[in-house]
C-alpha angles and dihedrals in degrees: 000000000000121000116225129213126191124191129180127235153183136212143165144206139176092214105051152313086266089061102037079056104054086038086063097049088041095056088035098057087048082075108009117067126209101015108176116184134355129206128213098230092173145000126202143148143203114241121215127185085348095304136101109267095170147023114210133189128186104203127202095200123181133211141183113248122208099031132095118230 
């Protein structure tokens, strides 16, 4: 039986959702093995001079604890 962890996270980019996503898996599997699925809790963004400065995600990702990878 496999033992699941989930951990919640936050990233930013100034190009998209999509980027502010893969940023945060990117920098996560750099210290977290086996992560096998995130979900987008929650998008946002910061507005300046009427226009979008920033994209921002709050992830819930999930990992299996215990196994190498």
């Amino acid at each position: 039986m496999a033992v699941i962890k989930v951990v919640e996270l936050m990233s930013n980019s100034k190009k998209s959702w999509e980027d502010a996503t893969a940023k945060a898996i990117s920098k996560a599997s750099k210290s977290i093995n086996n992560i096998r699925s995130a979900y987008v809790q929650s998008q946002s963004v910061t507005v300046k001079d009427g226009k979008v400065a920033e994209y921002r995600v709050n992830l819930k990702v999930s990992f299996e604890v215990g196994s190498s990878k």
